[in-house]
N, C-alpha and C positions, 0 to 999 in steps of 0.2 A: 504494500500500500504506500502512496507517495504521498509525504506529506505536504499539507497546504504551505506550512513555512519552510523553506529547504533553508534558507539564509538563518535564518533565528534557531533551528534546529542546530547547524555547524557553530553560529557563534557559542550558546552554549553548552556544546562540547568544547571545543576549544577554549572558553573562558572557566568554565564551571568544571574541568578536569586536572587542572594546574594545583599542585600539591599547594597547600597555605604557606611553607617556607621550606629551606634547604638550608643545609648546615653549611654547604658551600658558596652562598648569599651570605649567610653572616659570617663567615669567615673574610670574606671580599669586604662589607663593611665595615668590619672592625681592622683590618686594614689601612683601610681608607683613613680613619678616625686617625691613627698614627701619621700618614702622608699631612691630611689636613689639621695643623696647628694653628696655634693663634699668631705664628709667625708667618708662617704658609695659607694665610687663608682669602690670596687673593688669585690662589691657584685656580684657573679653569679648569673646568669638565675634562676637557681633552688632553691637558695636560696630568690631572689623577688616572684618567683612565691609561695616559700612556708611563707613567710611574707603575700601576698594578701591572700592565702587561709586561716589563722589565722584570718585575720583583717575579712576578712566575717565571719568566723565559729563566733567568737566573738560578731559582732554587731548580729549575729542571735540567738546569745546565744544556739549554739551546743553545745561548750565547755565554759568552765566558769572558 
């Protein structure tokens, strides 16, 4: 049987399936909370997210 809402049926699978949090989220946050100090806190988006992508690439030893 097809349903009437095909669009509202996906979105809430897609929004209403997504676990409430990941340890892996607050690990990235609490992070963050170290990058952004009250010295550093005029650091851009793109510039924390490219600090967390270093700090991973590093402890995984892509770049050295």
């Amino acid at each position: 049987m097809q349903s009437p809402f095909p669009s509202l049926r996906q979105w809430a699978f897609n929004t209403l399936s997504v676990p409430a949090m990941s340890a892996e989220v607050e690990r990235v946050f609490s992070q963050a909370r170290r990058f952004v100090t009250q010295d550093r806190n005029r650091l851009g988006d793109d510039m924390v997210e490219a600090l967390q992508c270093l700090k991973h690439w590093l402890d995984a030893k892509i770049v050295g």
